[in-house]
N, C-alpha and C positions, 0 to 999 in steps of 0.2 A: 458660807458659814464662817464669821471667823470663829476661829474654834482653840486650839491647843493653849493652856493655859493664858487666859486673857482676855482670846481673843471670841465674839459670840462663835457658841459651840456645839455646831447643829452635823458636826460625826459623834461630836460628845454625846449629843443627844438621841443622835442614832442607835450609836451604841447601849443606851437603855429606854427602853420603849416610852416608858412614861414614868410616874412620880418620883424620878431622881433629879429634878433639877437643879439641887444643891451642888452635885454633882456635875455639871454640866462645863465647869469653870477647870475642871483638872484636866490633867495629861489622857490624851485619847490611847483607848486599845481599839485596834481595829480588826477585820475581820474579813471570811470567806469574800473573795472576788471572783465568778464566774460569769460569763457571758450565757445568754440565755435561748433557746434554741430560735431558729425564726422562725416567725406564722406562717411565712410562704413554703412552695415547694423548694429544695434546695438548689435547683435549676435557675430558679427567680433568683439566687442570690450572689452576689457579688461582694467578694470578700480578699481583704486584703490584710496580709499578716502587715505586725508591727517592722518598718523597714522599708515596706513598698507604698505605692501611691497609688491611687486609684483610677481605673482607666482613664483617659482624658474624654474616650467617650461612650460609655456604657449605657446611652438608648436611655430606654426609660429605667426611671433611678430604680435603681435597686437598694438590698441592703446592702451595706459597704462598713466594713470596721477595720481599721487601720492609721498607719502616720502621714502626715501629708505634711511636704515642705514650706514654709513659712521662708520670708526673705531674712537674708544674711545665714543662711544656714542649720537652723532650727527646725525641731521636727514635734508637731502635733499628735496625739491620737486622739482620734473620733469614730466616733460610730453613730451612723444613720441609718432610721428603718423608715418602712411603711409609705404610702405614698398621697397624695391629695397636695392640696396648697388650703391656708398660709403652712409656710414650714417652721415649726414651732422649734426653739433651741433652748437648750440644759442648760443653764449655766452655776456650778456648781457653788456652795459657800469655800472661803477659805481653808485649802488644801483637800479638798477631796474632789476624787476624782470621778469620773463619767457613773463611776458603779454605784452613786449615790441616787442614782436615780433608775437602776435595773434590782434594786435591792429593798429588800419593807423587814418590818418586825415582825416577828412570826410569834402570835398572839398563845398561844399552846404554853409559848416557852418566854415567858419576863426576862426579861434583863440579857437573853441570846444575841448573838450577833445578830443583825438584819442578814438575809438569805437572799439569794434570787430568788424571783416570782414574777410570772407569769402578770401579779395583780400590781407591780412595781408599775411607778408613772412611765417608763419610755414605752415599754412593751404594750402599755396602756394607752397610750396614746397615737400609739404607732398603729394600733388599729381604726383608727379614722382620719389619719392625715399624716403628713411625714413629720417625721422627728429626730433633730439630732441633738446628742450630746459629747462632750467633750473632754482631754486631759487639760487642764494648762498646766505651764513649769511650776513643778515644785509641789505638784498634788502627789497625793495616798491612796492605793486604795483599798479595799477592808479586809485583805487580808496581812497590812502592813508592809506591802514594799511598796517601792515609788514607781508612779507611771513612766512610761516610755520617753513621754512629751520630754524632750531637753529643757535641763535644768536650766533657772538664771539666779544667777548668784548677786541679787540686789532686793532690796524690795519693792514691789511693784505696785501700779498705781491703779485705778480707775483708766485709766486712756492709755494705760500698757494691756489692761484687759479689752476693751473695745479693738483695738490695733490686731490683737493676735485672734480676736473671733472676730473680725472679718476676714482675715488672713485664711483661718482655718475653711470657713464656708464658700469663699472662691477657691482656695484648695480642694476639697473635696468636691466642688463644681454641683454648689449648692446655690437655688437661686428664692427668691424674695418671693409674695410678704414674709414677714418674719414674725412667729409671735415671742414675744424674749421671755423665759421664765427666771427668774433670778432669784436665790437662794440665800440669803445674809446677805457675808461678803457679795457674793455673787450679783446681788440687787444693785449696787452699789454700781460694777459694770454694764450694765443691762440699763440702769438711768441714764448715765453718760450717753451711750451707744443711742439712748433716743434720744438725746436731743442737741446730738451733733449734727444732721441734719441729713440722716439718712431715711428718705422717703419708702424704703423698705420697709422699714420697722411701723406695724399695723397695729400691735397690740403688745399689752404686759399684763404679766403677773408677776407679784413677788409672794416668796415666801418665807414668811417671816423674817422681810429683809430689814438690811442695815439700812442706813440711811444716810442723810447730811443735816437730819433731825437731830439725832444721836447728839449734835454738836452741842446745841442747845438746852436739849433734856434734862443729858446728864449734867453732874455741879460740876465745874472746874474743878475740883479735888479728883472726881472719879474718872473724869476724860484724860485728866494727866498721867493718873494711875495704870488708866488701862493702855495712853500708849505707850505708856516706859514699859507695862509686860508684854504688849505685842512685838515693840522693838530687841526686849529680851528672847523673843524666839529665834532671832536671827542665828544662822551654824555656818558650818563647813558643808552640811550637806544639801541644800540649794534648794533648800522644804522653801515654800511660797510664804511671803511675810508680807501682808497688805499694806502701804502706804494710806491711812487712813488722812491726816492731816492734808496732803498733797492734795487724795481724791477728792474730800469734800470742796477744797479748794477749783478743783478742776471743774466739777460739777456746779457749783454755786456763779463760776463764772462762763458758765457753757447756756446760750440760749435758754429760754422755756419750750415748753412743745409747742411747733410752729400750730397744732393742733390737737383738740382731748383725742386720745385712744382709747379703745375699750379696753378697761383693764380692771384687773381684780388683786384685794390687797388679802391676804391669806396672814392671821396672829396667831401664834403660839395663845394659848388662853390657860396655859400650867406652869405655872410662875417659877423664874429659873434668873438666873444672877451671875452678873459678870463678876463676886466679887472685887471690886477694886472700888478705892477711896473707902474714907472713916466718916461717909453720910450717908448712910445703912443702904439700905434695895435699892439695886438699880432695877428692877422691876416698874416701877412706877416711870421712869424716864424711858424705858423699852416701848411701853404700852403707849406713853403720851408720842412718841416718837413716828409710833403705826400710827396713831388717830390722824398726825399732820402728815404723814403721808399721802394716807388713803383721801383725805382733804384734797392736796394739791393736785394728785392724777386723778380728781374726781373718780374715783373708783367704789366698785362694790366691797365694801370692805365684812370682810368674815371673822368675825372673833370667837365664834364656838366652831373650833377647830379639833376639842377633846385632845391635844397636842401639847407638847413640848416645843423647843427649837428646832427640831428636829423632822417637822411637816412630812416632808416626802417620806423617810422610810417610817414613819409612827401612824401616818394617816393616809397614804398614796391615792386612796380617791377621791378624797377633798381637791388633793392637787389635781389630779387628773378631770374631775368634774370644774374646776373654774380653767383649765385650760380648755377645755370644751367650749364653755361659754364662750370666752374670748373670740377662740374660732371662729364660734357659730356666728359672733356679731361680727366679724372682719368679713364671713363669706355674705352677708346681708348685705355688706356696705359696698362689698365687689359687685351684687345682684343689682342694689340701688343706687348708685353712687350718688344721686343727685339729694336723698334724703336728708 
Protein backbone atom coordinates (compact mmCIF):
# COMPACT_ATOMS: atom_id res chain seq x y z
CA UNK A 1 0.00 0.00 0.00
CA UNK A 2 1.67 3.15 -0.11
CA UNK A 3 -0.48 4.97 1.87
CA UNK A 4 0.14 7.95 4.58
CA UNK A 5 -0.14 11.01 3.00
CA UNK A 6 1.07 10.66 -0.70
CA UNK A 7 1.79 7.65 -0.78
CA UNK A 8 -1.22 4.85 -2.63
CA UNK A 9 -3.36 4.35 0.54
CA UNK A 10 -4.77 0.97 0.63
CA UNK A 11 -4.85 1.05 5.24
CA UNK A 12 -6.27 4.48 4.12
CA UNK A 13 -8.52 2.73 2.29
CA UNK A 14 -9.01 0.08 4.69
CA UNK A 15 -9.97 2.15 7.08
CA UNK A 16 -13.16 3.22 5.08
CA UNK A 17 -14.80 0.40 3.40
CA UNK A 18 -15.82 2.15 0.34
CA UNK A 19 -16.95 5.52 -1.34
CA UNK A 20 -14.41 7.62 0.42
CA UNK A 21 -11.86 7.70 -1.91
CA UNK A 22 -11.19 11.24 -1.81
CA UNK A 23 -10.18 10.48 1.38
CA UNK A 24 -7.77 7.93 0.72
CA UNK A 25 -4.76 10.42 0.29
CA UNK A 26 -4.92 11.75 4.16
CA UNK A 27 -3.16 10.68 7.28
CA UNK A 28 -4.40 7.01 8.33
CA UNK A 29 -6.26 6.06 11.69
CA UNK A 30 -5.83 2.81 12.32
CA UNK A 31 -7.23 0.11 14.20
CA UNK A 32 -8.18 -3.14 16.30
CA UNK A 33 -5.13 -5.82 15.75
CA UNK A 34 -5.96 -9.36 17.04
CA UNK A 35 -4.67 -12.52 15.93
CA UNK A 36 -7.46 -14.93 15.01
CA UNK A 37 -8.14 -18.20 16.63
CA UNK A 38 -6.58 -21.36 14.55
CA UNK A 39 -8.76 -23.83 12.51
CA UNK A 40 -6.76 -26.63 13.76
CA UNK A 41 -6.72 -28.46 17.20
CA UNK A 42 -4.56 -26.43 19.40
CA UNK A 43 -2.09 -29.50 19.71
CA UNK A 44 -1.56 -28.95 15.91
CA UNK A 45 -0.18 -25.60 16.76
CA UNK A 46 2.98 -24.24 16.93
CA UNK A 47 3.36 -20.98 18.29
CA UNK A 48 6.01 -18.64 19.02
CA UNK A 49 5.69 -15.35 20.93
CA UNK A 50 7.30 -12.19 19.52
CA UNK A 51 11.25 -12.78 20.71
CA UNK A 52 11.53 -16.33 20.07
CA UNK A 53 12.21 -18.33 16.77
CA UNK A 54 10.66 -20.97 15.67
CA UNK A 55 11.59 -24.63 16.18
CA UNK A 56 14.37 -25.44 13.72
CA UNK A 57 12.34 -28.44 13.42
CA UNK A 58 8.72 -28.82 14.02
CA UNK A 59 7.69 -32.02 11.52
CA UNK A 60 5.01 -31.09 9.60
CA UNK A 61 4.47 -27.32 9.47
CA UNK A 62 2.25 -26.18 11.71
CA UNK A 63 0.90 -22.86 12.56
CA UNK A 64 3.78 -20.63 13.75
CA UNK A 65 3.50 -16.75 14.63
CA UNK A 66 6.28 -15.06 15.89
CA UNK A 67 9.99 -13.11 15.13
CA UNK A 68 12.47 -14.91 13.32
CA UNK A 69 16.23 -13.54 12.93
CA UNK A 70 17.28 -11.93 9.70
CA UNK A 71 21.27 -11.48 9.16
CA UNK A 72 23.00 -8.63 10.89
CA UNK A 73 20.75 -8.73 13.81
CA UNK A 74 17.10 -7.99 12.87
CA UNK A 75 14.19 -9.37 13.79
CA UNK A 76 10.95 -10.21 11.55
CA UNK A 77 7.33 -11.09 12.73
CA UNK A 78 5.40 -13.63 10.74
CA UNK A 79 2.85 -15.79 10.87
CA UNK A 80 2.10 -18.93 8.98
CA UNK A 81 -0.96 -21.17 8.83
CA UNK A 82 -2.57 -24.00 7.08
CA UNK A 83 -0.83 -26.56 5.12
CA UNK A 84 -0.68 -27.89 1.30
CA UNK A 85 1.83 -26.39 -1.31
CA UNK A 86 2.42 -23.87 -3.35
CA UNK A 87 2.93 -21.67 -0.19
CA UNK A 88 1.20 -18.52 -0.96
CA UNK A 89 2.92 -15.13 0.92
CA UNK A 90 1.23 -11.71 2.14
CA UNK A 91 2.98 -9.14 1.24
CA UNK A 92 1.65 -6.16 2.64
CA UNK A 93 1.24 -2.40 0.97
CA UNK A 94 3.33 0.33 2.39
CA UNK A 95 3.44 0.32 6.20
CA UNK A 96 1.03 -2.03 7.13
CA UNK A 97 1.37 -4.79 8.76
CA UNK A 98 0.54 -8.82 8.57
CA UNK A 99 -3.06 -7.83 10.10
CA UNK A 100 -3.88 -6.36 6.80
CA UNK A 101 -4.63 -9.48 5.61
CA UNK A 102 -6.32 -11.27 9.07
CA UNK A 103 -8.74 -8.22 8.96
CA UNK A 104 -12.06 -7.26 6.35
CA UNK A 105 -14.66 -4.32 6.74
CA UNK A 106 -17.50 -5.29 8.63
CA UNK A 107 -20.36 -4.54 6.24
CA UNK A 108 -23.20 -3.72 9.35
CA UNK A 109 -21.01 -0.96 10.18
CA UNK A 110 -19.48 1.77 7.16
CA UNK A 111 -16.67 3.50 7.67
CA UNK A 112 -15.63 0.98 11.07
CA UNK A 113 -12.26 -0.22 11.48
CA UNK A 114 -11.74 -3.45 9.66
CA UNK A 115 -12.04 -6.48 12.39
CA UNK A 116 -10.69 -9.91 12.34
CA UNK A 117 -12.47 -12.51 10.57
CA UNK A 118 -12.55 -15.67 10.15
CA UNK A 119 -13.71 -14.37 6.05
CA UNK A 120 -10.15 -12.21 6.15
CA UNK A 121 -7.80 -13.67 3.10
CA UNK A 122 -5.01 -15.44 5.42
CA UNK A 123 -7.53 -17.44 7.38
CA UNK A 124 -9.07 -17.91 3.94
CA UNK A 125 -6.72 -19.18 2.48
CA UNK A 126 -5.20 -20.98 4.99
CA UNK A 127 -7.86 -23.45 4.52
CA UNK A 128 -6.59 -24.92 1.28
CA UNK A 129 -2.97 -24.41 1.38
CA UNK A 130 -0.33 -22.89 3.41
CA UNK A 131 -0.03 -19.31 3.99
CA UNK A 132 2.14 -16.80 5.24
CA UNK A 133 2.20 -13.27 6.02
CA UNK A 134 4.45 -10.83 7.32
CA UNK A 135 5.86 -7.51 9.53
CA UNK A 136 8.61 -5.66 7.60
CA UNK A 137 10.59 -2.53 9.36
CA UNK A 138 8.57 0.07 9.91
CA UNK A 139 5.03 -1.31 9.40
CA UNK A 140 1.52 -0.45 11.63
CA UNK A 141 -0.84 -2.30 12.68
CA UNK A 142 -4.53 -1.37 13.04
CA UNK A 143 -4.62 -0.77 16.15
CA UNK A 144 -1.75 1.95 15.77
CA UNK A 145 1.37 0.75 17.22
CA UNK A 146 4.31 -0.48 15.50
CA UNK A 147 5.27 -4.05 14.71
CA UNK A 148 7.79 -6.02 16.43
CA UNK A 149 9.89 -6.43 13.13
CA UNK A 150 13.13 -3.94 13.88
CA UNK A 151 12.88 -0.72 12.63
CA UNK A 152 15.26 0.75 9.68
CA UNK A 153 15.91 4.00 9.80
CA UNK A 154 16.17 4.71 5.83
CA UNK A 155 14.05 4.36 3.25
CA UNK A 156 13.84 1.36 1.51
CA UNK A 157 13.74 -0.18 -1.76
CA UNK A 158 12.17 -2.85 -3.87
CA UNK A 159 15.37 -5.42 -3.47
CA UNK A 160 15.44 -4.29 0.44
CA UNK A 161 11.92 -5.91 0.32
CA UNK A 162 12.93 -9.13 -1.67
CA UNK A 163 16.19 -9.52 0.57
CA UNK A 164 14.20 -9.47 3.86
CA UNK A 165 11.10 -11.92 2.50
CA UNK A 166 13.56 -14.39 1.64
CA UNK A 167 15.33 -13.84 4.75
CA UNK A 168 12.05 -14.20 6.61
CA UNK A 169 10.78 -17.57 4.71
CA UNK A 170 14.17 -19.49 5.23
CA UNK A 171 13.79 -18.11 8.81
CA UNK A 172 10.67 -19.44 9.55
CA UNK A 173 11.87 -22.81 7.50
CA UNK A 174 9.41 -22.16 4.91
CA UNK A 175 9.85 -23.80 1.55
CA UNK A 176 8.83 -23.15 -2.20
CA UNK A 177 6.60 -22.93 -4.90
CA UNK A 178 5.71 -19.70 -3.84
CA UNK A 179 2.62 -17.90 -4.90
CA UNK A 180 3.53 -13.94 -4.14
CA UNK A 181 0.42 -11.74 -3.43
CA UNK A 182 1.42 -8.21 -3.45
CA UNK A 183 -0.55 -5.27 -2.32
CA UNK A 184 0.44 -1.58 -3.72
CA UNK A 185 3.59 -1.00 -2.38
CA UNK A 186 3.75 -4.52 -1.68
CA UNK A 187 3.46 -5.30 -5.66
CA UNK A 188 6.10 -3.47 -6.30
CA UNK A 189 8.55 -6.22 -4.03
CA UNK A 190 6.79 -9.24 -5.10
CA UNK A 191 7.84 -8.02 -9.09
CA UNK A 192 11.35 -7.72 -8.21
CA UNK A 193 11.30 -11.00 -6.20
CA UNK A 194 10.07 -12.75 -9.62
CA UNK A 195 12.28 -11.78 -11.63
CA UNK A 196 15.46 -12.11 -9.97
CA UNK A 197 15.63 -15.46 -10.79
CA UNK A 198 14.14 -17.43 -8.20
CA UNK A 199 12.68 -20.55 -9.58
CA UNK A 200 10.47 -20.80 -6.67
CA UNK A 201 8.23 -18.10 -7.34
CA UNK A 202 5.31 -20.07 -9.46
CA UNK A 203 2.68 -17.56 -9.56
CA UNK A 204 1.33 -13.84 -8.70
CA UNK A 205 -1.30 -11.76 -7.78
CA UNK A 206 -1.41 -8.35 -7.16
CA UNK A 207 -3.60 -6.22 -5.51
CA UNK A 208 -4.25 -3.24 -6.85
CA UNK A 209 -0.65 -2.94 -7.03
CA UNK A 210 1.89 -0.26 -7.74
CA UNK A 211 3.96 -0.51 -10.35
CA UNK A 212 6.98 0.81 -12.56
CA UNK A 213 3.81 1.80 -14.90
CA UNK A 214 3.11 4.44 -12.47
CA UNK A 215 6.40 6.08 -14.02
CA UNK A 216 4.96 6.65 -17.12
CA UNK A 217 1.13 7.27 -16.53
CA UNK A 218 1.38 9.76 -14.12
CA UNK A 219 2.59 13.46 -15.77
CA UNK A 220 5.89 14.48 -14.43
CA UNK A 221 4.27 17.25 -12.39
CA UNK A 222 2.31 14.58 -10.37
CA UNK A 223 5.18 11.87 -10.01
CA UNK A 224 7.56 14.72 -8.67
CA UNK A 225 4.66 15.64 -6.40
CA UNK A 226 4.09 12.67 -5.02
CA UNK A 227 7.72 11.71 -4.41
CA UNK A 228 8.67 15.01 -2.61
CA UNK A 229 5.27 13.80 -0.26
CA UNK A 230 6.39 10.35 0.18
CA UNK A 231 10.02 11.56 0.94
CA UNK A 232 8.20 14.08 3.43
CA UNK A 233 6.99 11.05 5.52
CA UNK A 234 10.42 10.46 6.43
CA UNK A 235 10.73 10.81 10.99
CA UNK A 236 12.51 9.75 13.88
CA UNK A 237 10.32 6.98 14.24
CA UNK A 238 11.53 4.36 11.66
CA UNK A 239 7.73 4.10 9.96
CA UNK A 240 8.75 2.48 6.46
CA UNK A 241 9.13 5.11 3.62
CA UNK A 242 9.35 3.22 0.05
CA UNK A 243 12.11 4.17 -2.18
CA UNK A 244 10.04 4.41 -5.19
CA UNK A 245 12.55 6.01 -7.83
CA UNK A 246 15.34 3.44 -6.75
CA UNK A 247 12.69 0.57 -7.15
CA UNK A 248 11.40 1.30 -10.39
CA UNK A 249 14.95 1.53 -11.34
CA UNK A 250 15.91 -1.75 -9.83
CA UNK A 251 12.98 -3.44 -11.47
CA UNK A 252 13.23 -2.01 -14.97
CA UNK A 253 16.69 -3.28 -14.87
CA UNK A 254 16.12 -6.69 -13.41
CA UNK A 255 15.36 -9.50 -16.09
CA UNK A 256 12.00 -10.28 -17.60
CA UNK A 257 10.19 -13.52 -16.45
CA UNK A 258 12.52 -16.15 -17.49
CA UNK A 259 8.79 -17.45 -18.07
CA UNK A 260 4.69 -16.33 -18.09
CA UNK A 261 3.33 -17.42 -14.49
CA UNK A 262 -0.13 -17.64 -13.71
CA UNK A 263 -1.14 -14.66 -12.43
CA UNK A 264 -3.96 -12.59 -11.79
CA UNK A 265 -4.16 -8.51 -11.64
CA UNK A 266 -6.89 -7.48 -9.02
CA UNK A 267 -8.04 -3.06 -9.74
CA UNK A 268 -9.59 -1.07 -7.33
CA UNK A 269 -12.75 -0.06 -9.87
CA UNK A 270 -13.80 3.11 -7.10
CA UNK A 271 -11.97 5.97 -8.07
CA UNK A 272 -9.66 7.34 -5.44
CA UNK A 273 -6.58 9.86 -6.01
CA UNK A 274 -3.26 10.41 -4.92
CA UNK A 275 -3.89 14.06 -4.83
CA UNK A 276 -0.62 15.30 -6.00
CA UNK A 277 0.42 17.73 -8.95
CA UNK A 278 -1.94 20.59 -10.63
CA UNK A 279 -3.11 17.98 -13.70
CA UNK A 280 -6.27 16.98 -12.00
CA UNK A 281 -6.86 12.76 -11.34
CA UNK A 282 -4.53 10.73 -10.92
CA UNK A 283 -7.22 8.06 -11.40
CA UNK A 284 -6.79 7.84 -14.94
CA UNK A 285 -2.82 7.10 -14.88
CA UNK A 286 -3.84 4.34 -11.75
CA UNK A 287 -6.23 2.59 -14.08
CA UNK A 288 -3.85 2.92 -17.37
CA UNK A 289 -1.02 1.77 -15.17
CA UNK A 290 -3.14 -1.71 -14.06
CA UNK A 291 -4.10 -2.13 -17.97
CA UNK A 292 0.00 -2.41 -18.74
CA UNK A 293 0.48 -4.29 -16.06
CA UNK A 294 -1.94 -6.85 -16.29
CA UNK A 295 -0.64 -6.67 -20.29
CA UNK A 296 2.99 -7.50 -19.33
CA UNK A 297 2.35 -10.65 -16.73
CA UNK A 298 -0.22 -11.59 -19.24
CA UNK A 299 -2.62 -12.02 -16.51
CA UNK A 300 -6.33 -12.42 -15.76
CA UNK A 301 -7.01 -8.98 -15.12
CA UNK A 302 -10.22 -8.17 -12.62
CA UNK A 303 -11.74 -4.68 -12.78
CA UNK A 304 -15.05 -5.21 -11.10
CA UNK A 305 -13.56 -5.64 -7.90
CA UNK A 306 -16.82 -3.30 -6.26
CA UNK A 307 -13.45 -1.88 -4.34
CA UNK A 308 -11.50 0.91 -3.22
CA UNK A 309 -7.43 0.55 -2.82
CA UNK A 310 -8.04 -1.00 -0.31
CA UNK A 311 -8.96 -4.94 -1.99
CA UNK A 312 -8.18 -7.19 0.97
CA UNK A 313 -10.01 -5.74 3.92
CA UNK A 314 -13.11 -4.18 1.54
CA UNK A 315 -13.36 -7.32 -0.67
CA UNK A 316 -11.36 -10.33 0.95
CA UNK A 317 -12.91 -13.01 -1.35
CA UNK A 318 -12.10 -11.56 -4.52
CA UNK A 319 -8.55 -11.76 -3.17
CA UNK A 320 -8.95 -14.98 -1.79
CA UNK A 321 -10.88 -16.39 -4.86
CA UNK A 322 -7.85 -15.30 -7.49
CA UNK A 323 -5.44 -16.70 -5.06
CA UNK A 324 -7.13 -19.93 -5.60
CA UNK A 325 -6.97 -19.83 -9.00
CA UNK A 326 -3.35 -19.16 -9.11
CA UNK A 327 -2.93 -22.17 -6.91
CA UNK A 328 -5.17 -24.22 -8.77
CA UNK A 329 -2.99 -23.53 -12.06
CA UNK A 330 0.57 -23.95 -10.18
CA UNK A 331 -0.89 -27.40 -8.86
CA UNK A 332 -1.84 -28.39 -12.61
CA UNK A 333 1.39 -27.46 -13.82
CA UNK A 334 3.14 -29.49 -10.92
CA UNK A 335 0.47 -32.52 -12.23
CA UNK A 336 1.55 -31.61 -15.87
CA UNK A 337 4.68 -30.24 -16.22
CA UNK A 338 5.29 -31.12 -19.67
CA UNK A 339 1.97 -28.94 -20.77
Amino acid sequence: MPARRGAPPSRAAARRPRRLAAALAAAVALSAFASLAPAGPAAARTVARDGTDPPADRGPRGDFEGTVPLPGGRRIHVECRGTGTPTVVLVSGARGAADEWTHAADPAHPGAAPVPSASAVLPAVASFTRVCAYDRPGTTRFDGTQSPSTAVHRPTTAADGVADLRAVLAGAGEHGPYVLVGASWGAMITALAARTGDPRVAGLVTVDGASTHLRDTLTPAQWSDWMRKVDAMRGPEGLEVPDYPTSVAQIRAAPPLARPLPAVVLSSDEPWDLRVGDSGSTWPAWTAAQNRLAAELRARHVTDTDSGHGIAVEQPRTVTDAVREVVDRVRDGQRSPGR
